[in-house]
N, C-alpha and C positions, 0 to 999 in steps of 0.2 A: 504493500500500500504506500502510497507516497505521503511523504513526510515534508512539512514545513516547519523553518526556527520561528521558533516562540523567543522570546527577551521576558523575563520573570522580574519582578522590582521583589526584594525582601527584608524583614525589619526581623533583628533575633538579639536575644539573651546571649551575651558572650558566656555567664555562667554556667549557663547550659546546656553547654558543648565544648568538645575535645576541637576546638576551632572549624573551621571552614571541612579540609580536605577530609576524605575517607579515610581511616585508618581501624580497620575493624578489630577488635568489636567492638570500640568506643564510640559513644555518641558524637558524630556531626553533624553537620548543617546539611552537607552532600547527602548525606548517607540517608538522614532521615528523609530529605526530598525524594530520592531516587526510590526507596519504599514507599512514600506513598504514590507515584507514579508507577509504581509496579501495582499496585494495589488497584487502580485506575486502569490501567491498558492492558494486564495482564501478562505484561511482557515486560523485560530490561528495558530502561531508558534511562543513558549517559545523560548526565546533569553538566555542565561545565558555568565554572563562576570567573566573576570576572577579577578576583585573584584570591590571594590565600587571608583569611584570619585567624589570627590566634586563637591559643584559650582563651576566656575571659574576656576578650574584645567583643564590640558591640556592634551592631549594624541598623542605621536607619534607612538606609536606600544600596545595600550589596543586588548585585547582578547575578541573575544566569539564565542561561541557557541551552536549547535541548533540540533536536530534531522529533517530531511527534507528527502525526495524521490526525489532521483537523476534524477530527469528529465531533469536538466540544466546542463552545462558544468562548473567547478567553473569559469570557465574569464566570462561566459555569465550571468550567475546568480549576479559576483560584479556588471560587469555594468548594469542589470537591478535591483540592489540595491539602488545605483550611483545614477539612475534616477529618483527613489521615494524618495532617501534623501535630508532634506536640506542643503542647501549649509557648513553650518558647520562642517560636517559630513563625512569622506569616505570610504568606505573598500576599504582597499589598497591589500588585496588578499586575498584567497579562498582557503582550503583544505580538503577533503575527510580524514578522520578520522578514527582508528579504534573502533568498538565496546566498550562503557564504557569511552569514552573522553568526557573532563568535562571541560573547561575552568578555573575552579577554583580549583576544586579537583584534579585536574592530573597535575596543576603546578607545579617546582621546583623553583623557584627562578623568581624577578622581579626586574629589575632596574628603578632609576629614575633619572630624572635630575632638578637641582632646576638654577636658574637664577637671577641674582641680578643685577642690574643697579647698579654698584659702582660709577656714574657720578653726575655734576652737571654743567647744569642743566641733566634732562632725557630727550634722544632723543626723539620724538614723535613716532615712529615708536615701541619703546619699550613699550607703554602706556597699558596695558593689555597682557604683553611678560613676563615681570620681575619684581620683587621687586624694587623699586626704594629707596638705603640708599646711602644718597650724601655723611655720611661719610665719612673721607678713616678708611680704612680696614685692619689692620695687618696679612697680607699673613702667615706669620712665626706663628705667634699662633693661626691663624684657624688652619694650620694643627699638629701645637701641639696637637690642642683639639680635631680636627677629628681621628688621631691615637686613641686618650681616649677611642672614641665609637665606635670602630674598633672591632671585634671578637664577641664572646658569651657572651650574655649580659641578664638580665632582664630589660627593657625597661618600665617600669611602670611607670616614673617621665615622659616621654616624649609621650603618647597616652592620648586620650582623650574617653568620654566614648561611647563606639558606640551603643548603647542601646540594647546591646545584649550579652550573656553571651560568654566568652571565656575562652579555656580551657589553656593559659598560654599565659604570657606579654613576655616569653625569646625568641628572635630571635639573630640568627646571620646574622650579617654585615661582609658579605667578604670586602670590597673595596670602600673606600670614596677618590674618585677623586677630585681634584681642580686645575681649570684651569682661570688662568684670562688672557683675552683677551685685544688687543691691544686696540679694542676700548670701554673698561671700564666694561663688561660685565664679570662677575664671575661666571663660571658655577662650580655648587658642583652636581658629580654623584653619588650617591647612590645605591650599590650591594649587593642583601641578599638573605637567606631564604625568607625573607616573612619580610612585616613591618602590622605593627597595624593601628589605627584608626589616622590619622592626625602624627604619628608616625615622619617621612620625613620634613614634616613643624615643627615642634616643635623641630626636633633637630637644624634643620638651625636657627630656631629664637636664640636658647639657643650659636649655633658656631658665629652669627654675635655677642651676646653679648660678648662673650670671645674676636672677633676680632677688636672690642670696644673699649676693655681694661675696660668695665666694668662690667664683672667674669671674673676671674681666671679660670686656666686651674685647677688646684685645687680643686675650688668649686664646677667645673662640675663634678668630680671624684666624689664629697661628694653626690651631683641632682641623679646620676645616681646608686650610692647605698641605696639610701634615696626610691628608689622606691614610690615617693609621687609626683602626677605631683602639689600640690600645692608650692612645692619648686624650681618649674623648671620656667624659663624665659614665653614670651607670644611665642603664634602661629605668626609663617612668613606668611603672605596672600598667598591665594592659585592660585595669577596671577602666580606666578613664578615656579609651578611645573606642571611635566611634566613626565608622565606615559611614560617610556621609552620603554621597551621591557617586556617581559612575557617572562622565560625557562621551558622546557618542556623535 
């Protein structure tokens, strides 16, 4: 039967999953898609997303993608998606694709949003939402230091190794948004070509220590030419980010 790509939009609980990719017998995000599209067509149907997330990371707009035979309608196909997924899980919408769409290959660009509990104590309601640094925070030199990593860059100080070879560390960063909210919550958006492996965390660990005051906006200029992630600050936990969108 002939088959058409679908483009999937999906919103999940990084809690509640062994991250994005298959790795059985652990709960993922694939894994659990792919079952209930087995449960639906009756047959296997390869999922492909439009890239990897970790444990604990969060998704409000993650991609994927499938070849399937248009029997359903896309509204009726989410909700009988909806209904074999668990609860952590949703596809928030459905579309009919041209020939050659790829959720990972045919993307241009993806944002993210990271989150930081600047409070003390931390709300409860934020406990697996955000980063929790009771510090305070120098607004004015985070975004000193965010301009730094702002344009074309080689990125090699701030990714980690994804166990697989890549054909270059340089992405551009359109657009590092910072907004701190009245009730103590820091969000930092994230807008690129493309980011690397853990890429988005590692730079936020490296801006909270600049907003610290312990690096210099300076010495991030130095991390970030040094292309050595052994001279870069640690990883920011991956409660706080948050797969924003996917462009296309």
């Amino acid at each position: 039967m002939k088959t058409v790509p679908h483009r999937l939009r999906l919103a999940y609980r990084g809690e509640d999953f062994f991250g994005w990719q298959r790795q059985d017998p652990d709960p993922t995000v694939q894994l659990a898609l792919e079952k209930a599209f087995l449960k639906i067509f009756r047959q296997p149907i390869a999922v492909a997303g439009s890239g990897r997330t970790d444990r604990g990371v969060h998704a409000l707009g993650q991609v994927a993608s499938c070849e399937i035979p248009p029997l359903h309608s896309p509204a009726t196909l989410a909700k009988a998606l909806n209904f074999h997924l668990p609860a952590g899980v949703r596809v928030l919408s459905i579309h009919r694709e041209k020939p050659g769409f790829h959720a990972r290959f045919s993307a241009k660009g993806k944002s993210y949003l990271y989150r930081i509990a600047n409070t003390d104590p931390l709300h409860p309601l934020e406990i697996g939402r955000a980063w929790h640094v009771p510090r305070p925070l120098d607004l004015p030199l985070l975004r000193q230091a965010a301009k730094i990593l702002r344009g074309r860059h080689d990125f090699a100080a701030f990714t980690s190794n994804p166990g697989y070879q890549r054909k270059s560390t340089i992405r551009h960063i359109r657009s590092i948004r910072i907004v701190k909210k009245k009730n103590g919550i820091l969000e930092i958006t994230f807008a690129g070509d493309g980011f690397l492996y853990r890429m988005v965390r590692n730079l936020v660990g490296a801006l909270v220590k600049v907003a610290q005051g312990r690096l210099t906006p300076t010495e991030l200029k130095k991390i970030l030419r040094s292309r050595s992630r052994s001279t870069a600050p640690g990883t920011a936990p991956a409660v706080g980010l948050y797969l924003l969108s996917v462009k296309y």
